[in-house]
C-alpha positions in Angstrom: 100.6 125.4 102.7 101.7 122.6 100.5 104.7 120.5 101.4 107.4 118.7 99.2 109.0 115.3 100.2 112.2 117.4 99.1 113.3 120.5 97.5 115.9 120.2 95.7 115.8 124.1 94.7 116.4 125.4 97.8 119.4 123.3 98.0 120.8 125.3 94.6 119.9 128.7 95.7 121.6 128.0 99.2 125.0 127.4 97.4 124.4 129.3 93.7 127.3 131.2 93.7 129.9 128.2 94.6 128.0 126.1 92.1 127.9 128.6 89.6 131.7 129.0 89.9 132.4 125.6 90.1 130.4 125.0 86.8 132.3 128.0 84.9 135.8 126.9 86.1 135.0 123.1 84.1 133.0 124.7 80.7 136.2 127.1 81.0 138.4 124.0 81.8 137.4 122.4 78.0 137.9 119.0 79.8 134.1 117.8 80.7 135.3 114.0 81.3 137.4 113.0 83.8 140.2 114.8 84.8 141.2 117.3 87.9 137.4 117.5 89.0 137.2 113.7 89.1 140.3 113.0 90.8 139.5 115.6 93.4 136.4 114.7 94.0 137.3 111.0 94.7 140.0 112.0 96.6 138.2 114.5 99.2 135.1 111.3 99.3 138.2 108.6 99.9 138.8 111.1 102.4 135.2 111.2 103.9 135.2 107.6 104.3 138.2 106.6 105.6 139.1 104.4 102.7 142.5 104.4 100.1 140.7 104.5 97.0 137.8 106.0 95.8 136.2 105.5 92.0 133.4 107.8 90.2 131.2 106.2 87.8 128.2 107.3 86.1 125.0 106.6 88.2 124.6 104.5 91.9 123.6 101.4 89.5 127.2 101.4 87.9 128.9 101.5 91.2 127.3 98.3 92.2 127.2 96.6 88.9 131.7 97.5 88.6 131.9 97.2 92.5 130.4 93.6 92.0 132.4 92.3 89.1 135.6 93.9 90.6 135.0 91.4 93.5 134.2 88.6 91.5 130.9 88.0 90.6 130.4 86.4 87.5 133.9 85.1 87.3 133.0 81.5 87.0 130.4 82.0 84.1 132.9 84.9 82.0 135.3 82.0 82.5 133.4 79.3 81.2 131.6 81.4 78.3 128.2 79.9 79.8 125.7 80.4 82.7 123.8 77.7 84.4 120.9 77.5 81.7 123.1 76.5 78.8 125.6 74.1 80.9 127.8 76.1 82.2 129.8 76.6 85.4 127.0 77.6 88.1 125.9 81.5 88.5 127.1 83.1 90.9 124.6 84.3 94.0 124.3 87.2 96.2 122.7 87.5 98.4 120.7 90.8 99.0 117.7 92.3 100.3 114.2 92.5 99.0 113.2 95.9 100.4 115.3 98.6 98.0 115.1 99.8 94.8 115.5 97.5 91.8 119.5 99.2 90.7 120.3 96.9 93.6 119.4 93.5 92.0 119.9 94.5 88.8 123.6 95.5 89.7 123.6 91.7 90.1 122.1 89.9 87.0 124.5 92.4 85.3 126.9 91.5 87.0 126.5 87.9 86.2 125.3 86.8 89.4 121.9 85.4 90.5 120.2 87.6 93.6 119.3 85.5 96.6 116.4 87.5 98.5 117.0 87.2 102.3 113.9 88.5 104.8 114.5 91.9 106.6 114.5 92.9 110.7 111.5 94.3 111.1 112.7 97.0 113.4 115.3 98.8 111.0 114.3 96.8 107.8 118.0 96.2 106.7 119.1 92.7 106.3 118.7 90.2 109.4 121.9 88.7 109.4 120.4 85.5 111.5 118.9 84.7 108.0 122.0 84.9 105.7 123.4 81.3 107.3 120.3 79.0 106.2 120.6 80.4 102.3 124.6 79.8 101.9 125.3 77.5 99.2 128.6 76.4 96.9 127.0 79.3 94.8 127.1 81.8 96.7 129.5 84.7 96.2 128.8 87.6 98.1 126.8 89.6 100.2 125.2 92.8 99.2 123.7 94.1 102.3 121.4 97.3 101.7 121.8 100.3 104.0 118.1 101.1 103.7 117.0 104.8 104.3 120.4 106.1 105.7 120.8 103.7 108.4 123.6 101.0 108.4 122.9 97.6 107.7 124.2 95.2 111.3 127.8 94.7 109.5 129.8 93.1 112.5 127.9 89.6 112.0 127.5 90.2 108.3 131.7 90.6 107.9 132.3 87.7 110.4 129.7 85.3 108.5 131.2 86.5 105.3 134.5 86.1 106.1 134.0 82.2 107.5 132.3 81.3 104.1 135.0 83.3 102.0 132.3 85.6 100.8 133.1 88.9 99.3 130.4 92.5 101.4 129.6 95.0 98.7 127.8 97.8 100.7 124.8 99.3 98.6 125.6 103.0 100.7 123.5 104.6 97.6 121.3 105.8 101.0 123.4 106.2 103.5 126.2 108.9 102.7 128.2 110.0 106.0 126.1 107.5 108.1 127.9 105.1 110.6 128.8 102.0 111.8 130.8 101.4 114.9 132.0 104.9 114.2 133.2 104.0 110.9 131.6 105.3 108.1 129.4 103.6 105.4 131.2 102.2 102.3 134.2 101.6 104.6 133.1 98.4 106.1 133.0 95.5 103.0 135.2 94.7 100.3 134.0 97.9 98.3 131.1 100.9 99.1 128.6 102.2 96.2 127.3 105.5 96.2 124.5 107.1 94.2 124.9 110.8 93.6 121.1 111.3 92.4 119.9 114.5 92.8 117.5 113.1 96.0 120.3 112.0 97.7 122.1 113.3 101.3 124.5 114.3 98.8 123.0 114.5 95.4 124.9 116.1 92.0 122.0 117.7 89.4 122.0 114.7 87.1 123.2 111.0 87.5 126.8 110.4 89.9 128.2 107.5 91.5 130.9 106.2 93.4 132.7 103.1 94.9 134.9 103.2 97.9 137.6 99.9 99.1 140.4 99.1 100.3 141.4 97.5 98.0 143.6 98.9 95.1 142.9 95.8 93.4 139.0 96.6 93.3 139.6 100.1 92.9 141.8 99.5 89.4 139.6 97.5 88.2 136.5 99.2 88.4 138.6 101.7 86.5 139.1 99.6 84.0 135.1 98.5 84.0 133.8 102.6 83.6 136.2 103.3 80.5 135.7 100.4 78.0 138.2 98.1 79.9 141.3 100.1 78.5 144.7 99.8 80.9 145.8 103.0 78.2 144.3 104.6 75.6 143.4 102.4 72.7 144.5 99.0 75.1 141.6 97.4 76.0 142.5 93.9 78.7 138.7 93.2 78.4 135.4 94.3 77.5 134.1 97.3 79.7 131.6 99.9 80.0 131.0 103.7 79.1 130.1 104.6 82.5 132.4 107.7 83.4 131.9 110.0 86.1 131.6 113.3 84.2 133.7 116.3 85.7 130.4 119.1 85.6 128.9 116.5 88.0 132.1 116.2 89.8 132.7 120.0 90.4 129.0 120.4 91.8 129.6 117.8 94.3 132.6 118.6 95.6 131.2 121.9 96.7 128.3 119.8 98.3 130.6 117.4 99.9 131.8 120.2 102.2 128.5 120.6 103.4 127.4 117.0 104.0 128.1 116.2 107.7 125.9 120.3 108.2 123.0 118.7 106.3 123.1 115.1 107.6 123.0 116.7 111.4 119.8 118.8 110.2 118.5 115.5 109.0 118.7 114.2 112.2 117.3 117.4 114.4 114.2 117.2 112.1 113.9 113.5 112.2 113.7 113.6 116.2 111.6 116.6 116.0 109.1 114.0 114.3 109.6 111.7 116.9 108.8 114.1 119.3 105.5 115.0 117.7 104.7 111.6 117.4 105.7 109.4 119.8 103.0 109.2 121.5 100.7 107.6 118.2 102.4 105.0 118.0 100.6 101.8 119.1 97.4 103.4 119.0 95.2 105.2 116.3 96.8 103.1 113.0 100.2 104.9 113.5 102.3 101.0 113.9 105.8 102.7 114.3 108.4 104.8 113.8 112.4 105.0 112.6 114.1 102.7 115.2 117.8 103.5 115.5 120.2 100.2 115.9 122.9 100.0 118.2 126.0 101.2 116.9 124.3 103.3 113.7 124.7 106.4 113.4 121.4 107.2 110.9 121.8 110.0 108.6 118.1 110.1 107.7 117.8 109.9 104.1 114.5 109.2 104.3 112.0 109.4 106.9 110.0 105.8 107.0 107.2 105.5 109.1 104.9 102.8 109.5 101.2 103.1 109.6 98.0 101.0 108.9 95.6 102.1 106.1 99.0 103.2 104.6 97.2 104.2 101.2 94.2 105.4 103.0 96.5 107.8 105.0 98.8 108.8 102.3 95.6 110.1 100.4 94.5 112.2 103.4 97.7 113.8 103.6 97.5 114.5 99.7 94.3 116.1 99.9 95.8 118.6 102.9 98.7 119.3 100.9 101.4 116.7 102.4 103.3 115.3 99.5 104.9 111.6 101.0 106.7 108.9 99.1 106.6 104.9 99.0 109.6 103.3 99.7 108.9 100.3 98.5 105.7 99.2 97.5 106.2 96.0 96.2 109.7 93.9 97.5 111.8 93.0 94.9 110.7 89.4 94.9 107.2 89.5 93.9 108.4 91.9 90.9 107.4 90.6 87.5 111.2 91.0 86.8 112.6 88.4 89.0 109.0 86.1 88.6 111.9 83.2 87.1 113.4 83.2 90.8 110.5 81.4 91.9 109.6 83.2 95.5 106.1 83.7 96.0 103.8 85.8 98.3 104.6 84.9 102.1 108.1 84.0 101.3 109.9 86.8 103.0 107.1 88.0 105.4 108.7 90.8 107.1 109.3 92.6 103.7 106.1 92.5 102.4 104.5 93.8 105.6 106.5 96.1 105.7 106.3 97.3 101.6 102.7 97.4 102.9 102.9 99.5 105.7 106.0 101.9 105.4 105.3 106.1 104.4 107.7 108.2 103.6 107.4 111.8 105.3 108.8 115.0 104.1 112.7 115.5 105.1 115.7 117.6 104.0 118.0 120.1 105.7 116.3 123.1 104.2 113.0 122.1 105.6 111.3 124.7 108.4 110.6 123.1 112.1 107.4 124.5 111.4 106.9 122.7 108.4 107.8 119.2 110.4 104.9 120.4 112.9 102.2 120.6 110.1 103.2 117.1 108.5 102.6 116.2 111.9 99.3 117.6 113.1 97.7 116.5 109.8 99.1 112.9 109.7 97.7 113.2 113.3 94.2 113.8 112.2 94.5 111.8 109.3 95.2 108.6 111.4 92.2 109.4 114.3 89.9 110.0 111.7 
């Protein structure tokens, strides 16, 4: 029997008629932009996080890109009319992690900035905030610390570092949707939260979604401003914006998901220990180098299930050939990307990353999957790793 890294299908046909009603009521509605499916839908996710304000946006890339500028990044060269190259005021830096997808440094070129690549603990692979003191400069602006896979970045010494250097903490939450931190919840923790509503995601619209979540109604009016072409009213315009609206079919779908997220993120997390189960005992032996470690105080909602295992390609392809679809997440860090070549960094500058984009194996995971099906992926990763 074949197995899927996801299925998003199942997920549809498990709620068809409350989708199905909930798109009818907006193409009856004649209002397809913004309006009473937007506004709920940021008000029941404020809701969800704990936080005042809540902004949708087109995609997980726009919420970080709007979430950024809102908090000042890019100020000093919008200010000036130049960046660093041509004379201007210096760019503004972020730093960020190298393990992600590329939305999250592009978010900061975008947004102006300049993205400072900071190594990774090995055991969660989030940010290690022991190596965000040594890179601080007069440049640097913020922090954009990555909740990789579902699992929260170590916040408490990221906040307290950022708040002695007068940094601004965007949380890239685009994986980690209901997860926590000190039992408070993801995107509730920095100056602003972004969300990516991607169809793969905990909680996943059938197109492209996002959201940012503050504090600060400040922030939150800004990034406003930044998704609808900078207008304070219709046909005012107090700068130059973006078309990146959170549209209401999108919206509908997800607030009939949302009431389901905290169900599907405990599933997540029975499968994900029924893995551990089935393979603790692999690890250190037989290739299999480890598996998810849970961080004090996280709450890990399992977006993805990351192993990591020697012979990662040789593996993968043994699990192909028996029918076990797995993913890479990431193959190559962000810094040895021909995009971000001009930064400079090299192979063996951020070591823990690039073992890691080396090792890591994404196994099949979402609420709708069987226990059964967890027991296969296991058994044939077993034999593929004693073989």
């Amino acid at each position: 029997m074949k197995i899927a890294t996801i299925d998003l299908k199942s997920v549809y046909l498990s709620l068809k008629s409350e989708v199905d009603a909930a798109v009818f009521r907006v193409l009856h509605s004649g209002q397809y932009v913004g309006g009473p499916e937007v506004e709920g839908l940021e008000r029941e996710f404020a809701e969800f996080c704990g936080v005042p304000h809540a902004v949708g946006v087109s995609s997980g890339t726009d919420a970080l890109r709007f979430a950024l500028m809102a908090a000042g990044v890019g100020e000093a060269g919008r200010v000036s009319g130049a960046g660093e190259e041509s004379g201007g005021r210096p760019v503004d830096e972020v730093l960020t992690s190298p393990l992600t997808f590329i939305a999250t440094a592009e978010a900061i070129t975008q947004a102006g900035g300049k993205p400072v690549f900071v190594d990774v603990d090995p055991r969660c692979l989030n940010l290690e905030p022991r190596n965000l003191e040594g890179v601080i400069t007069s440049r640097t602006r913020a922090i954009l610390p990555v909740h990789l896979y579902g699992q929260p970045a170590d916040m408490d010494p990221i906040l307290l570092l950022a708040k002695r250097h007068g940094l601004a903490v965007v949380e890239d939450a685009c994986q980690a949707h209901g997860a926590t931190y000190g039992g408070r919840a993801a995107g509730s923790l920095g100056d602003a939260g972004c969300f990516s509503f991607y169809p793969s995601k905990n909680l996943g619209a059938c197109g492209e979604a996002g959201m940012v979540t503050t504090g600060s109604a400040q922030i939150a009016e800004r990034v406003r401003r930044l998704r609808d072409h900078g207008q304070t009213e219709k046909y005012r315009h107090a700068e130059e914006g973006y078309n990146g609206r959170l549209d209401a079919l999108q919206a509908a779908i997800l607030r009939v998901k949302l009431r389901r997220l905290t169900e599907w993120n405990e599933r997540r997390r029975v499968l994900a220990e029924r893995y551990r189960a089935g393979l603790r005992d692999l690890v250190g032996r037989g290739g299999l180098l480890a598996l998810p470690e849970e961080m004090p105080g996280a709450n890990h909602v399992y977006h993805i299930f990351a192993i990591r295992v020697a012979g990662r390609d040789r593996v993968r392809e043994a699990l192909r050939q028996r029918g076990i679809e797995t993913g890479l997440h990431y193959p190559m860090p962000l810094h040895l990307q021909p995009a971000y070549a001009w930064i400079g960094l090299r192979e063996g500058s951020l070591p823990q990353a690039e073992r890691a984009a080396r090792e890591v194996l994404t196994l099949p995971l979402y609420p709708e999957m069987a226990e059964g099906s967890v027991d296969q992926v296991c058994e044939t990763l077993r034999d593929a790793i004693e073989t």
